[in-house]
matplotlib code that plots the C-alpha trace (Angstrom):
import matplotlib.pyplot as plt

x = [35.3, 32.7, 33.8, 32.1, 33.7, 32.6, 34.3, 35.5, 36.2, 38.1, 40.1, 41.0, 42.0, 44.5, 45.6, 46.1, 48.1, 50.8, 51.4, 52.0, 55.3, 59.0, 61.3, 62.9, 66.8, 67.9, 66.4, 68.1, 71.5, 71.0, 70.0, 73.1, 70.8, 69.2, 66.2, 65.4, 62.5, 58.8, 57.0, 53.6, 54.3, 51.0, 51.2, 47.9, 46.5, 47.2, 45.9, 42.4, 41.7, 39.0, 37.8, 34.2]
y = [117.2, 119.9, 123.2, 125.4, 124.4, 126.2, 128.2, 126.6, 123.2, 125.3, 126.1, 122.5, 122.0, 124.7, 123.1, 119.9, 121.5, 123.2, 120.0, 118.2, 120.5, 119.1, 119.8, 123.3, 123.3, 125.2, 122.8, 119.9, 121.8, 123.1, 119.3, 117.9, 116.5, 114.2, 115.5, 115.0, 114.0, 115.0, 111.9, 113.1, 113.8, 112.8, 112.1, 114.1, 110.9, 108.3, 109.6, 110.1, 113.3, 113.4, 116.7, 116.5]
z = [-143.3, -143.5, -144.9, -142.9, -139.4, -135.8, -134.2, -131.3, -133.3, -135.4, -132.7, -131.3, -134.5, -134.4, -131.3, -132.9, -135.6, -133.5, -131.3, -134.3, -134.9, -135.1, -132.1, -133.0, -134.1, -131.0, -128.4, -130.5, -129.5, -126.2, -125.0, -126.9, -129.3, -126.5, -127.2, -130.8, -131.6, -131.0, -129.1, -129.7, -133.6, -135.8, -139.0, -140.7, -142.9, -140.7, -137.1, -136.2, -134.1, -131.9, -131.7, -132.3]

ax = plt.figure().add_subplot(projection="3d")
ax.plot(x, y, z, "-o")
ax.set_aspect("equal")
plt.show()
């Protein structure tokens, strides 16, 4: 990836970075650990993200 990144690409990036975040200990024990995990967790390396 390019080092000098745009502005606005640089943003979707930092979009793509805080979805990418585990599900927080206190909604893992206010659910009653129903809700564990994060479904739309991406692994860095492995996933392509398209954001142009």
């Amino acid at each position: 990836m390019a080092a000098r990144k745009s502005s606005p690409r640089k943003i979707r990036l930092l979009k793509k970075t805080r979805q990418t975040r585990p599900v927080p200990a206190w909604v893992i024990m206010r659910t009653k650990r129903t809700v564990r995990t994060n479904p739309k967790r991406r692994a860095w390396r492995q996933t392509d993200v398209e954001v142009g």
